[in-house]
N, CA, C and O atoms as a DFTB+ gen file, in Angstrom:
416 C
 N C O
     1  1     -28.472      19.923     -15.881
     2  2     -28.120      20.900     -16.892
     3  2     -29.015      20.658     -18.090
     4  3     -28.478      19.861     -18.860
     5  1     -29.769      20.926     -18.355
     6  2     -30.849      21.189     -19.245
     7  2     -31.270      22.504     -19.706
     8  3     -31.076      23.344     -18.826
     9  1     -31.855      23.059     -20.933
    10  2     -31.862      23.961     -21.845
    11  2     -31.367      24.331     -23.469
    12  3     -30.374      23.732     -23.881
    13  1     -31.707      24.814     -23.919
    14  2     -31.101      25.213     -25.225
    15  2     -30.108      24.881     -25.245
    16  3     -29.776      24.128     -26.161
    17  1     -29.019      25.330     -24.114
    18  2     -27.383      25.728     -24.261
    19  2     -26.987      24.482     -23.588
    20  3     -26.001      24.585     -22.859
    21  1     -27.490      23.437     -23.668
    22  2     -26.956      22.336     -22.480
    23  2     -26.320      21.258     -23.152
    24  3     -25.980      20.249     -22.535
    25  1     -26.084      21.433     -24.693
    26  2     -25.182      20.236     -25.899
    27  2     -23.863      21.319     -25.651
    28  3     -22.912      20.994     -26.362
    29  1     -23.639      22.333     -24.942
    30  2     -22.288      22.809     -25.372
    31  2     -21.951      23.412     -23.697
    32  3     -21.266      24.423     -23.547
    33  1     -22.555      22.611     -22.450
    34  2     -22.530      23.030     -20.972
    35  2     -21.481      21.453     -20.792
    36  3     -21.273      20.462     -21.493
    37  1     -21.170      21.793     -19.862
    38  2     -20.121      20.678     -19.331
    39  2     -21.321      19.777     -18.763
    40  3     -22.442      20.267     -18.622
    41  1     -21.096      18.704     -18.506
    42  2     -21.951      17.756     -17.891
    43  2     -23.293      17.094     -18.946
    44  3     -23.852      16.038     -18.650
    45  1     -23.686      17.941     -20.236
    46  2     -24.342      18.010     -21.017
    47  2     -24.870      16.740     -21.346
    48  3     -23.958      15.923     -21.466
    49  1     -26.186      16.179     -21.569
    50  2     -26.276      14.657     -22.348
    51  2     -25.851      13.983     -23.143
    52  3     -26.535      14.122     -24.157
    53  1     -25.058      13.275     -23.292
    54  2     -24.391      13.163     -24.514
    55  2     -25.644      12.534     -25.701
    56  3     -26.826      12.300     -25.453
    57  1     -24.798      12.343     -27.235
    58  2     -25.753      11.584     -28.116
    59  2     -26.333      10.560     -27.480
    60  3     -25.846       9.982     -26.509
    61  1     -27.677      10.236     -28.150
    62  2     -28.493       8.939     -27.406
    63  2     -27.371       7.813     -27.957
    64  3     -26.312       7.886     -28.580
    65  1     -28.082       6.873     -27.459
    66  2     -27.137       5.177     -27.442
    67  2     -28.221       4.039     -27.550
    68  3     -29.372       4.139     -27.125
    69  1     -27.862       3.308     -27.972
    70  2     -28.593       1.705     -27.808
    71  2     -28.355       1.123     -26.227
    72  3     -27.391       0.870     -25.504
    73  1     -29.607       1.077     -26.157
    74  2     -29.523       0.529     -24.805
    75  2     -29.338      -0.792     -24.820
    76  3     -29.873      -1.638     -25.538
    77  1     -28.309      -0.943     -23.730
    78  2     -27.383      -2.551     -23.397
    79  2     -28.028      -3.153     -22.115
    80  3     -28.846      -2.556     -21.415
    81  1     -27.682      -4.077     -21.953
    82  2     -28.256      -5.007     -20.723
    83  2     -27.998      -4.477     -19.159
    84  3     -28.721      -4.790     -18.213
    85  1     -26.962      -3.713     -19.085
    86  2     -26.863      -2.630     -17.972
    87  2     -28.104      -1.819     -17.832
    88  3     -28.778      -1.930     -16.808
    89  1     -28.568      -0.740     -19.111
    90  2     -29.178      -0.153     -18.553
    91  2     -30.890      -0.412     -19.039
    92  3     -31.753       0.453     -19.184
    93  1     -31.014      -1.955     -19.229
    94  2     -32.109      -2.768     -19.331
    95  2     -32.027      -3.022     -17.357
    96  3     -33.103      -2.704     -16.853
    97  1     -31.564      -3.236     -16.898
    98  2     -31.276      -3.299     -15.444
    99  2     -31.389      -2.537     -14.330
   100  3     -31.870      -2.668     -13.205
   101  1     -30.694      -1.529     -15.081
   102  2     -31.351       0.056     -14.220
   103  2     -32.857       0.343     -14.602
   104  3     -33.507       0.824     -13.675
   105  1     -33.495       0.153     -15.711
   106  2     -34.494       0.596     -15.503
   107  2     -35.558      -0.278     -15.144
   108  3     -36.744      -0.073     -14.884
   109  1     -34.932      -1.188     -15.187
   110  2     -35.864      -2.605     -14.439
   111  2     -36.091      -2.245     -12.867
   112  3     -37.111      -2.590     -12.271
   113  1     -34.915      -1.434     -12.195
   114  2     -35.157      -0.768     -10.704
   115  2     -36.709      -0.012     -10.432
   116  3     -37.462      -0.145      -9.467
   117  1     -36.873       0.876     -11.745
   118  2     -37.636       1.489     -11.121
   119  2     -39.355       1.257     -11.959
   120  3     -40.206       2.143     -12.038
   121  1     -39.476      -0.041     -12.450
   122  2     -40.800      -0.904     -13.367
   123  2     -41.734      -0.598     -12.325
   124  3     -42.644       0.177     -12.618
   125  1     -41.672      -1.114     -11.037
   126  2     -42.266      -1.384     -10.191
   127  2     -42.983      -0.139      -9.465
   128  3     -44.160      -0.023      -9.120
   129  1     -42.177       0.529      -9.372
   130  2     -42.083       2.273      -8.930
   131  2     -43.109       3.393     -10.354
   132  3     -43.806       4.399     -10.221
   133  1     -42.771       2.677     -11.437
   134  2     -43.534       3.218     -12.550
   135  2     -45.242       2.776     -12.602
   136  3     -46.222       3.507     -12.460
   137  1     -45.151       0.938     -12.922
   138  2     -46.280       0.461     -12.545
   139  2     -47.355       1.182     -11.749
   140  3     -48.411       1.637     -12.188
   141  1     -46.944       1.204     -10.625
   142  2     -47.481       1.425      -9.200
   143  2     -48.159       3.249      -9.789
   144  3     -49.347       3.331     -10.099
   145  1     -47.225       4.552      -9.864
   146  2     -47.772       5.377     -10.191
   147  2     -48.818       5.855     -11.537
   148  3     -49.345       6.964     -11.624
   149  1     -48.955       4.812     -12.468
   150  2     -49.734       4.385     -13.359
   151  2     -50.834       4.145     -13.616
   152  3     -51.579       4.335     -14.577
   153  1     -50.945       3.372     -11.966
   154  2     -51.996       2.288     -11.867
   155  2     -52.018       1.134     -12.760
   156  3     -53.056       0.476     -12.683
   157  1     -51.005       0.655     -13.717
   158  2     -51.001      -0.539     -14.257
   159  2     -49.773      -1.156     -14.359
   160  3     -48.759      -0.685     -13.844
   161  1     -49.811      -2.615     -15.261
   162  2     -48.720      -3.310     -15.174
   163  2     -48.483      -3.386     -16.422
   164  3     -49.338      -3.138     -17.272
   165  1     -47.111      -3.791     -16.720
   166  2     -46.364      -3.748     -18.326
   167  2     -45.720      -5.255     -18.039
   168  3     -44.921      -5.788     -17.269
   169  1     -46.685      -5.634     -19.287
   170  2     -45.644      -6.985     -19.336
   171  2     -44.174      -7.022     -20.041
   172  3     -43.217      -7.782     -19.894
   173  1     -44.492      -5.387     -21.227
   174  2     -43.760      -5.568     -21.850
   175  2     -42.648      -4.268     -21.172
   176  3     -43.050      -3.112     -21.308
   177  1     -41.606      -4.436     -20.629
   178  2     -40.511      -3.049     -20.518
   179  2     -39.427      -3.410     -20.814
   180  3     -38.698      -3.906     -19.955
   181  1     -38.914      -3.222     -22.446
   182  2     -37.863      -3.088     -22.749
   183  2     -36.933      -1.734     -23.025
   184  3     -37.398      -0.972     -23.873
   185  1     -36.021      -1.453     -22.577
   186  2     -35.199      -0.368     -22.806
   187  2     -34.443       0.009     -24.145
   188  3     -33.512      -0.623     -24.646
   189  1     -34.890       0.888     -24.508
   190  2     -34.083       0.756     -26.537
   191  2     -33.037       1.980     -26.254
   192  3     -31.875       1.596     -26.392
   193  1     -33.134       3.111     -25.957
   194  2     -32.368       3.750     -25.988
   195  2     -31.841       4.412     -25.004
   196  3     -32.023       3.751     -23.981
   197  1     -31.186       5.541     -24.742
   198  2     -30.657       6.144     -23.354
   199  2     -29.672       7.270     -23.697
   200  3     -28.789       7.248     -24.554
   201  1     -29.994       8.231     -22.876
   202  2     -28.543       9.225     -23.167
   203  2     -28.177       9.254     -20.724
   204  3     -28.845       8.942     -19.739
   205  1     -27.158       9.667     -20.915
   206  2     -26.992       9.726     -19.369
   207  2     -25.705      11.199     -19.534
   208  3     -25.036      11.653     -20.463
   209  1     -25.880      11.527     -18.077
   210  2     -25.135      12.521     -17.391
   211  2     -24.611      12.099     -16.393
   212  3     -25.155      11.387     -15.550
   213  1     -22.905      12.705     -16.380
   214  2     -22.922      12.556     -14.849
   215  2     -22.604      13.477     -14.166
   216  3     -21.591      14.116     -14.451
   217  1     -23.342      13.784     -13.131
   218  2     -23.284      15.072     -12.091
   219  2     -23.428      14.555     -10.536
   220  3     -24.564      14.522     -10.063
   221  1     -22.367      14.172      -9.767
   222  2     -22.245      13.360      -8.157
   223  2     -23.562      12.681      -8.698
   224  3     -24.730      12.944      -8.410
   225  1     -23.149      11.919      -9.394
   226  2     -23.677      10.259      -9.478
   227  2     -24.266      10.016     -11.158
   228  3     -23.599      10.574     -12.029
   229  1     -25.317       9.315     -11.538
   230  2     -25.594       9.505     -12.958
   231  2     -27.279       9.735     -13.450
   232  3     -28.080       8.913     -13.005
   233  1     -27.612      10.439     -14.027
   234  2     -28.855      10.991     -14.236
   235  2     -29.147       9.802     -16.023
   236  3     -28.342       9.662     -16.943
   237  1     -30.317       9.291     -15.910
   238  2     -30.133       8.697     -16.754
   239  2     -31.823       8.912     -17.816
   240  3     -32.879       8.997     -17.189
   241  1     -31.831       8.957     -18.959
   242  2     -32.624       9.459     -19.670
   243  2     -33.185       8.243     -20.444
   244  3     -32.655       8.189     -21.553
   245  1     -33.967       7.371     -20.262
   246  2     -34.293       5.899     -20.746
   247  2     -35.749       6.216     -21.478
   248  3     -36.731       6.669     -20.890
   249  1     -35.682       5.904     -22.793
   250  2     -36.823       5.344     -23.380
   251  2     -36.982       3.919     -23.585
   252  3     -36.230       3.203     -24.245
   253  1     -38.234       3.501     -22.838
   254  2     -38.527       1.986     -22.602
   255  2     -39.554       1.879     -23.411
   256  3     -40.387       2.782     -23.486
   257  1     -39.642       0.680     -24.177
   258  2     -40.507       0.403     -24.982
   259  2     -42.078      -0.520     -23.944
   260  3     -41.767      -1.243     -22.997
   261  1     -43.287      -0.374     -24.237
   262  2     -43.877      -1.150     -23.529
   263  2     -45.244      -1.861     -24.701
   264  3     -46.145      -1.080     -25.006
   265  1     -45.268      -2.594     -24.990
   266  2     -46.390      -2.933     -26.346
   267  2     -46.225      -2.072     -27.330
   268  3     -45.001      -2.007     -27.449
   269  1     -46.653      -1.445     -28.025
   270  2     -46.494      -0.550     -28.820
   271  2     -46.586       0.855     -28.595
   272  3     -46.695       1.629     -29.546
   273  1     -46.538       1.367     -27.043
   274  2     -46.185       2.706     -26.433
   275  2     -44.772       2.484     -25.927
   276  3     -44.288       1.361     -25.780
   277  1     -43.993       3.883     -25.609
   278  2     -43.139       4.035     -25.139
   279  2     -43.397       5.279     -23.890
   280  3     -44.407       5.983     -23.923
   281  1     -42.521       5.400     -22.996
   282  2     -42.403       5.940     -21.881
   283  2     -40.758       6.313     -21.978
   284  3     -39.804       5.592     -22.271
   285  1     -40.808       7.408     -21.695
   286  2     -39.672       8.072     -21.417
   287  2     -39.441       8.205     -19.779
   288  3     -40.431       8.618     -19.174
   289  1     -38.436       7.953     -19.096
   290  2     -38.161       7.593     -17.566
   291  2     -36.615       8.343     -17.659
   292  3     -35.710       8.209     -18.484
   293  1     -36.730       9.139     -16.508
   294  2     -35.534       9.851     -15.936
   295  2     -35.205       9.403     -14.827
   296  3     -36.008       9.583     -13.912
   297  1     -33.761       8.581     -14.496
   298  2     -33.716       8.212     -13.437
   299  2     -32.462       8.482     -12.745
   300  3     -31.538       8.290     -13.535
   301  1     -31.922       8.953     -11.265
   302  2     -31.133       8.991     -10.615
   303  2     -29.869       7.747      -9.905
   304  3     -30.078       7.204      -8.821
   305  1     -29.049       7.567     -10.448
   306  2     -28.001       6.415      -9.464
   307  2     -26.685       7.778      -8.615
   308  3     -25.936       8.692      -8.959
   309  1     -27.061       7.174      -7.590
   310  2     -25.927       8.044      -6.618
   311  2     -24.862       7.385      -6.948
   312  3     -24.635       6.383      -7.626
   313  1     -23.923       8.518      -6.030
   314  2     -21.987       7.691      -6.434
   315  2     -22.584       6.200      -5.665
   316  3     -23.636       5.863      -5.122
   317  1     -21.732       5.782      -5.862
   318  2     -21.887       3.645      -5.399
   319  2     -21.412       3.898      -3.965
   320  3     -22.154       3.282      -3.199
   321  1     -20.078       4.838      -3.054
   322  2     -20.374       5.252      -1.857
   323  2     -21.835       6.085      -0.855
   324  3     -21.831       6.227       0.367
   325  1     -22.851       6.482      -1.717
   326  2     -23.645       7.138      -0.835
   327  2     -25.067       5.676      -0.748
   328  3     -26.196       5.826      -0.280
   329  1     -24.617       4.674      -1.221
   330  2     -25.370       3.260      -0.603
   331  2     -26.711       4.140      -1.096
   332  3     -27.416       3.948      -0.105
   333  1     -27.322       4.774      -1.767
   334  2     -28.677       4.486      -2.047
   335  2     -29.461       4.096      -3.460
   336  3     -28.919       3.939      -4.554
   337  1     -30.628       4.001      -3.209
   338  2     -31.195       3.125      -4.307
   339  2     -31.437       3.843      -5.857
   340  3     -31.008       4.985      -6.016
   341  1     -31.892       3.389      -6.598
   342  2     -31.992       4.040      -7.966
   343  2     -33.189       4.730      -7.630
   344  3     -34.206       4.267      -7.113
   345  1     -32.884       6.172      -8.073
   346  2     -34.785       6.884      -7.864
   347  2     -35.307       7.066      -9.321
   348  3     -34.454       7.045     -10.208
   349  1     -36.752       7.261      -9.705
   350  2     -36.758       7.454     -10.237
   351  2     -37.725       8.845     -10.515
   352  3     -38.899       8.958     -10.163
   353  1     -36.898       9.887     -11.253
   354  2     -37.177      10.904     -10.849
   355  2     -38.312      12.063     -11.887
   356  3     -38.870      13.049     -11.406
   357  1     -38.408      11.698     -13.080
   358  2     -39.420      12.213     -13.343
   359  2     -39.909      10.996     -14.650
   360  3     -39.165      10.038     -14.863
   361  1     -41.178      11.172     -15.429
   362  2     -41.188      10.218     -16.537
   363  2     -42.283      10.913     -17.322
   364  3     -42.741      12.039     -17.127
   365  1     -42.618      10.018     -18.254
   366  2     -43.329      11.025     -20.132
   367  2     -43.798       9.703     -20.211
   368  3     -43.209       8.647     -19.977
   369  1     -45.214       9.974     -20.662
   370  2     -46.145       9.002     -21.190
   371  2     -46.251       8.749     -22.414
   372  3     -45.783       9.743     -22.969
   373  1     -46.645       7.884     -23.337
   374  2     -47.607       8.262     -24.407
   375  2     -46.338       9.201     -25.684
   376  3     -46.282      10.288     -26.259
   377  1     -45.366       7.703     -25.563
   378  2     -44.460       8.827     -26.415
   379  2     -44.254       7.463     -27.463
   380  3     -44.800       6.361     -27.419
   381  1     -43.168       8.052     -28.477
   382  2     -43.634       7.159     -29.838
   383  2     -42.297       6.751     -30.164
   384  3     -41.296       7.254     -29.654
   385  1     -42.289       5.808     -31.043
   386  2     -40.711       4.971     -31.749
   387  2     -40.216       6.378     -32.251
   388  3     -39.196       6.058     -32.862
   389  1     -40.298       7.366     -32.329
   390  2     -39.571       8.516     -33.435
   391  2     -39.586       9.492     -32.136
   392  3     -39.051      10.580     -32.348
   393  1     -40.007       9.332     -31.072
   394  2     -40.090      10.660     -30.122
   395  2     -38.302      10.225     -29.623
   396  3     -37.750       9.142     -29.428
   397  1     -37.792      11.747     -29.552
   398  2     -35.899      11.432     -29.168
   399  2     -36.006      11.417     -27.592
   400  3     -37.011      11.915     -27.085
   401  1     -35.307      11.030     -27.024
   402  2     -35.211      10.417     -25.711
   403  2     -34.646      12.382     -25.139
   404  3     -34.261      13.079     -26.077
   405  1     -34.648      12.709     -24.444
   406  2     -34.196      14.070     -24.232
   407  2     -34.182      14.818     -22.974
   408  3     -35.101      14.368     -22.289
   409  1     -33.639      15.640     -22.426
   410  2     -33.705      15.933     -20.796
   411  2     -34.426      16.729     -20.985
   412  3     -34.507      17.601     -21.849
   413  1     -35.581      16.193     -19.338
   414  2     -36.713      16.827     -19.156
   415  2     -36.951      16.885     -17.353
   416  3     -37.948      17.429     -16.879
């Protein structure tokens, strides 16, 4: 649910959040998966902020800090019954301490 009208749609993103050691964890799932489509490695991936949805499972909206760039990462967790892995489903380069974390 994304668009203009999607702060007043059911399922909607809520306000961003400080990211906690949970979802320093989730996005640690998909470093490797990021790396790899990059072509490089981050020594540095810390997670600062996050907004999430949930729609049959949780859509999660992570800005990770990496040296002094940030990356914005959208990532998928199914319900905990459908046993599969964290995907990660789309991501934003080249974004800044003031860029808002936001569904894309």
């Amino acid at each position: 649910v994304c668009g203009p009208t999607a702060e007043m749609t059911h399922g909607a993103p809520p306000a961003k959040q400080l990211a906690v050691a949970e979802i320093q964890a989730i996005a640690d799932k998909v470093k490797s998966l990021l790396e790899e489509k990059e072509n490089k490695k981050f020594p540095v991936f810390n997670a600062v902020e996050f907004k999430s949805q949930g729609v049959a499972g949780r859509t999660f909206f992570i800005k990770v800090q990496m040296d002094d760039d940030f990356v914005h990462i959208q990532m998928f967790e199914s319900l905990s019954q459908e046993n599969k892995p964290v995907a990660l489903t789309s991501y934003q380069t080249h974004k800044g301490r003031q860029d808002e974390v936001m569904c894309f």
